[in-house]
Structure formats: C-alpha cells, structure tokens
C-alpha positions as a Markdown table, in Angstrom:
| # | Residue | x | y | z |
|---|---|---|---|---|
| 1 | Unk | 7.2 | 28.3 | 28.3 |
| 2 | Unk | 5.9 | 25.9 | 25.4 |
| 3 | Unk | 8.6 | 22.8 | 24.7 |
| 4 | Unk | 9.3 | 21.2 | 21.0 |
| 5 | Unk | 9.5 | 17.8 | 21.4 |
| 6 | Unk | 11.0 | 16.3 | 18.5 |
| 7 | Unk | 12.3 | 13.3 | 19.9 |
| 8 | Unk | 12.6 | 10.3 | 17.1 |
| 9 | Unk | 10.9 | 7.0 | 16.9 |
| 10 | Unk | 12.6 | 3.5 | 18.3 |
| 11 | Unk | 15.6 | 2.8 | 15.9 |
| 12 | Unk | 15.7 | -0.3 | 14.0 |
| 13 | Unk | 19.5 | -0.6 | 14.8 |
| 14 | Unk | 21.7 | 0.3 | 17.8 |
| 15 | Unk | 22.9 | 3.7 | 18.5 |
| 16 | Unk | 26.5 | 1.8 | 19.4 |
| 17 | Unk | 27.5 | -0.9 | 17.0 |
| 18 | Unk | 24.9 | 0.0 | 14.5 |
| 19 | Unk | 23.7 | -3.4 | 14.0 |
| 20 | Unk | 19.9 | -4.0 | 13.5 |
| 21 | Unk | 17.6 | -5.7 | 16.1 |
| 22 | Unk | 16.4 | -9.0 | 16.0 |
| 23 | Unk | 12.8 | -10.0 | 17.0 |
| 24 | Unk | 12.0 | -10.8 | 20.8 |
| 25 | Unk | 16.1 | -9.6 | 21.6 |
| 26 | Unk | 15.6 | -7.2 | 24.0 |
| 27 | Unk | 17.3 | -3.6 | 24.4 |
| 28 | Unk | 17.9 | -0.5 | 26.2 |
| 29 | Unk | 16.0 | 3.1 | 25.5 |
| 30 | Unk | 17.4 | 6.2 | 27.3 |
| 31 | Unk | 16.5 | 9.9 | 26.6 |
| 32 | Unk | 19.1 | 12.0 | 27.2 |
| 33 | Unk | 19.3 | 16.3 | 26.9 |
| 34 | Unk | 21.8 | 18.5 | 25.9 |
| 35 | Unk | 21.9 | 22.3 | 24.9 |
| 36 | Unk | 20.8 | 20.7 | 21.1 |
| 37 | Unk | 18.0 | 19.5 | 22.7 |
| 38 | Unk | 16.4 | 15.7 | 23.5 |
| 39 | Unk | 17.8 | 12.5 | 22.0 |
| 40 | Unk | 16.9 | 9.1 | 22.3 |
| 41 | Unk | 19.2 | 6.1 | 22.2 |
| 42 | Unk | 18.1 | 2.6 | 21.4 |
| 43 | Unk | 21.0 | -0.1 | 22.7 |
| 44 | Unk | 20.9 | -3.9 | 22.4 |
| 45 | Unk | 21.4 | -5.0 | 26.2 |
| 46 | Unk | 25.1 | -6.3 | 25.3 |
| 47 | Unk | 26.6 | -2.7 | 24.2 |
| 48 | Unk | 24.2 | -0.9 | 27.1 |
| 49 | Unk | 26.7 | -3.1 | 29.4 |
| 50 | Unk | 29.8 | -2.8 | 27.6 |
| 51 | Unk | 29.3 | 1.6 | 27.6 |
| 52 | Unk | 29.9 | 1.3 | 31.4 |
| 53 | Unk | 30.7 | 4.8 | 32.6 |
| 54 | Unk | 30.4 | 5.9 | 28.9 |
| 55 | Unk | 26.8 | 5.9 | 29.2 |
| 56 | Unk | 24.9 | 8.8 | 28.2 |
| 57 | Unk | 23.6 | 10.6 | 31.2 |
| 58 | Unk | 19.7 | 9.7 | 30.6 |
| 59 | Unk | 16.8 | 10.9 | 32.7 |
| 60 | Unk | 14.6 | 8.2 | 31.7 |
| 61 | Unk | 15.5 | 4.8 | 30.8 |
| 62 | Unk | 13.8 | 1.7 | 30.0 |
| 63 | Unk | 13.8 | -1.6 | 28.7 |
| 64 | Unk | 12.3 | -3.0 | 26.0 |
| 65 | Unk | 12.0 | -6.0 | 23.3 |
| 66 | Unk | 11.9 | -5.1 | 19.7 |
| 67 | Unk | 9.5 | -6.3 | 17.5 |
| 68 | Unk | 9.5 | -6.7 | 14.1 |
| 69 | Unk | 6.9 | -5.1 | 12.0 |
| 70 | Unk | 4.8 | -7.3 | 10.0 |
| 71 | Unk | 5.3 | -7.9 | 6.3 |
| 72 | Unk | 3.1 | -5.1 | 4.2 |
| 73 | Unk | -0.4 | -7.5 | 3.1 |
| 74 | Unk | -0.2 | -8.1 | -0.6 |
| 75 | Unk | -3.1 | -5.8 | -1.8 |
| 76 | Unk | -5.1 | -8.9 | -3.6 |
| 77 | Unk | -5.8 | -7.5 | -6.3 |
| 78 | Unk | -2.8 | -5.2 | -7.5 |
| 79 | Unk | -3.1 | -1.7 | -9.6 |
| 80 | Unk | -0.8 | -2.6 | -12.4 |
| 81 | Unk | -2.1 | -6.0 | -13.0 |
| 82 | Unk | -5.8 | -4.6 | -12.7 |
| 83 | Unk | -4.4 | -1.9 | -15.5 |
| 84 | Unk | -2.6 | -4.3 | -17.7 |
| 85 | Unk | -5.4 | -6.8 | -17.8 |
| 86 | Unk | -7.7 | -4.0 | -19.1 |
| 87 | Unk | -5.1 | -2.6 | -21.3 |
| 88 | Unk | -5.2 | -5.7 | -23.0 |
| 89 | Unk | -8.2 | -6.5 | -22.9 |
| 90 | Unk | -9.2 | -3.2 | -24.5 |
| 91 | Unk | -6.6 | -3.9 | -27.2 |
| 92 | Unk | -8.0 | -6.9 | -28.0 |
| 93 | Unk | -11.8 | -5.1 | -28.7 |
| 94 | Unk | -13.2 | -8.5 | -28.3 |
| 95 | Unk | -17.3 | -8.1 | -26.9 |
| 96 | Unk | -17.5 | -11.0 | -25.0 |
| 97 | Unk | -15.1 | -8.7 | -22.3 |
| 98 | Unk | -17.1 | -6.4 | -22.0 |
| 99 | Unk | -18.3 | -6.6 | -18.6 |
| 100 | Unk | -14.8 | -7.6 | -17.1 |
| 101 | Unk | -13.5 | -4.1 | -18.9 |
| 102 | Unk | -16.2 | -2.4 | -17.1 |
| 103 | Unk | -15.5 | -3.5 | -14.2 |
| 104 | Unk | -11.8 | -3.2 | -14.0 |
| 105 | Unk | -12.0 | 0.5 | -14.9 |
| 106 | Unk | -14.9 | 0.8 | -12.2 |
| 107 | Unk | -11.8 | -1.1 | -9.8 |
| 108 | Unk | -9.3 | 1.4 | -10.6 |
| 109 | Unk | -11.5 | 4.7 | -10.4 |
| 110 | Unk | -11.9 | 3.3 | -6.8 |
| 111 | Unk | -8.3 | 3.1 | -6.6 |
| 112 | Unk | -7.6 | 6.4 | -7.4 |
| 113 | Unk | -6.0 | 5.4 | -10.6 |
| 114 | Unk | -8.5 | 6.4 | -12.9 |
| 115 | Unk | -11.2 | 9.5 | -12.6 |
| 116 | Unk | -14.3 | 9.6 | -14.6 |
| 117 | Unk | -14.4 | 12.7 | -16.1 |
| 118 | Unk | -17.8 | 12.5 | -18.2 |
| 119 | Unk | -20.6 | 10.4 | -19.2 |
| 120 | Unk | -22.4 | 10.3 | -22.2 |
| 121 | Unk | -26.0 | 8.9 | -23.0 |
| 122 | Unk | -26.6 | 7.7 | -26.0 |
| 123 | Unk | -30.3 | 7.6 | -28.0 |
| 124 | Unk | -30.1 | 3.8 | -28.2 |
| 125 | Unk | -29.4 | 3.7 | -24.6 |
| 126 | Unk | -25.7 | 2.9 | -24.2 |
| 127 | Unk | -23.9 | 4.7 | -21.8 |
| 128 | Unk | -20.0 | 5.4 | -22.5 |
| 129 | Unk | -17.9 | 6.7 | -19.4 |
| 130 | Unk | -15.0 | 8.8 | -20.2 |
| 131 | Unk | -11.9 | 8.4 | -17.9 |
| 132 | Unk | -8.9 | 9.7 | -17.2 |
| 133 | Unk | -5.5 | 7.9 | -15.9 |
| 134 | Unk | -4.4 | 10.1 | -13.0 |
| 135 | Unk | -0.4 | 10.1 | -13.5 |
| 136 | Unk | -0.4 | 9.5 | -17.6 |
| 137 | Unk | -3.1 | 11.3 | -18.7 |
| 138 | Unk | -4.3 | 9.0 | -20.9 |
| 139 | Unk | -8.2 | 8.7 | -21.4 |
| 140 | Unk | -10.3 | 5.7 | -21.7 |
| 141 | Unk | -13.7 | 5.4 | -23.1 |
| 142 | Unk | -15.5 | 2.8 | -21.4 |
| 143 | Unk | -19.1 | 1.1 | -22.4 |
| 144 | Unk | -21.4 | 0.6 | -19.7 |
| 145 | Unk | -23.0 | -2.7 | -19.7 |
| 146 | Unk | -25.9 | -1.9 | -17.3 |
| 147 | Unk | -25.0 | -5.3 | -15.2 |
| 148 | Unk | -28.2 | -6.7 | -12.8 |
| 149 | Unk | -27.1 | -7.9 | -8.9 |
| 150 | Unk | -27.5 | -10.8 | -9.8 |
| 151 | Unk | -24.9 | -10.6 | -12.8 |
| 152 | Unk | -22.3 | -8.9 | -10.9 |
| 153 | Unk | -20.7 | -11.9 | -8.8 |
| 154 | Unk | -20.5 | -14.2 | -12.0 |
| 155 | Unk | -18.6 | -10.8 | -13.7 |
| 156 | Unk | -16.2 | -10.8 | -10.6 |
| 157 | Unk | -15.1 | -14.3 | -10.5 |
| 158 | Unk | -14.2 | -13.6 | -13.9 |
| 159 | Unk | -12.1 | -10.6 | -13.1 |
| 160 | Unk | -10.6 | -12.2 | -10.5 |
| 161 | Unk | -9.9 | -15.7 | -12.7 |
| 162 | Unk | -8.2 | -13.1 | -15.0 |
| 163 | Unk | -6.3 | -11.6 | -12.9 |
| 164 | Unk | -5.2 | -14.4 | -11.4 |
| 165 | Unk | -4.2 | -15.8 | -14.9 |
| 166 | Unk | -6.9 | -19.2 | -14.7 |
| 167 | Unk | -8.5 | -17.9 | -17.4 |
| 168 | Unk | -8.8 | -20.8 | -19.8 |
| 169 | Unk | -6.8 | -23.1 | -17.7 |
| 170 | Unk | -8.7 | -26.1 | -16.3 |
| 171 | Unk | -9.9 | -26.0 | -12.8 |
C-alpha cells in the first residue's frame, strides 16, 4: 500500500514555547503518528526536558543544532536599478549613451525583464531592436551599436560606474 509522506521541513521556532532558534543552540526533532497522519516537532533542548511525560510519543527522534540560513547575496547588479538607469538614460536621448543603453537593455532581456520582440535592418545599416517589458508592457526601441570585443569591456565598466552612481565623480 503506497504512503503520502507529507511531513514538513525543520521549524524555525519551537513547537512548545514558539520562540525562534538561535544559531549553533541545539534542539530536539521527533516524528510522531496519529490517525491524521505524521508530524514532526522541532524543540529547543530546554522545553524537550521540561515536557517530561508530556512528550509526544515519537518513533524517531534526534538531535540536532540549528543553523541559520545565510543572508540572500545581493544580486550585484539589481533589475530596477539596471531599468532606471536606462530609463533615464533613454529620456535624456543624449548619443554619447549609446552603448551603455545597449547594453543595459541587452542585461535585462537576460534577466527576463525585457523580450526582444523584433529586429529591424535598416538600408544605411543600423540595426534597431524592438523590446518589450515583460510585466508593463511597455516597448523599447533600442539602436544597435555593433560594439567590437575589444570595445565591450571599456562599455561595461561604464555600465557598471553608472550603476554604481561614480559616474562623474572623481576616482
């Protein structure tokens, strides 16, 4: 006969006093069954003691130190400032940001933010690359600046000095 085990994850908190783990204390885990099914208790070592004969009747218990999870990494270079900065820059229609604009949009289609949704070719050869934001909608015609290699890690500094808010600030 097949068995659902849907027995939940290590609590951050005790299944007692309610009050949250600290890292390296160490704690109690028992699995107990009743006709509802399996449950798991988590139990700082303190209020394991104090239950005495209160105890839940476990068939497997175990010790334990908690561990706290590690911080999220800040993602270095963030959506919305990635999107502002080219918002603005795109507001500002100034030339010379050409290359940054390009490659921020190129950042957030690799994101997921933005999806190209054509390309057109023009007789002169400029190429314009038309995307979409996924959640607003909006669309954002983008020129192509055709960078070289060996263009492309001068262009990123940039975008990263921008983003970074040193642009035009002394080094």
């Amino acid at each position: 006969m097949a068995q659902d085990w849907d027995i939940r994850p290590r609590s951050d908190t005790c299944t007692h006093c309610a009050q949250p783990f600290l890292d390296g204390q160490a704690y109690m885990s028992g699995l107990s069954a009743d006709e509802t099914g399996y449950r798991r208790g988590d139990y700082h070592e303190a209020c394991w003691n104090d239950l005495g004969e209160s105890r839940p009747r476990c068939f497997s218990l175990w010790r334990s130190v908690f561990r706290a999870p590690p911080p999220e990494p800040d993602e270095p270079l963030k959506r919305e400032n990635a999107e502002s900065l080219l918002r603005k820059l795109i507001e500002q229609e100034d030339a010379a940001h050409r290359n940054v604009i390009y490659i921020l949009a190129v950042m957030l289609e690799r994101k997921r933010v933005f999806v190209e949704r054509a390309v057109e070719r023009k007789e002169d050869g400029a190429t314009m690359r038309l995307y979409e934001h996924r959640k607003t909608k909006e669309t954002f015609l983008i020129s192509e600046p055709h960078l070289r290699l060996d263009e492309l890690e001068t262009v990123q500094a940039e975008v990263i000095a921008m983003l970074d808010g040193q642009q035009g600030k002394d080094p």
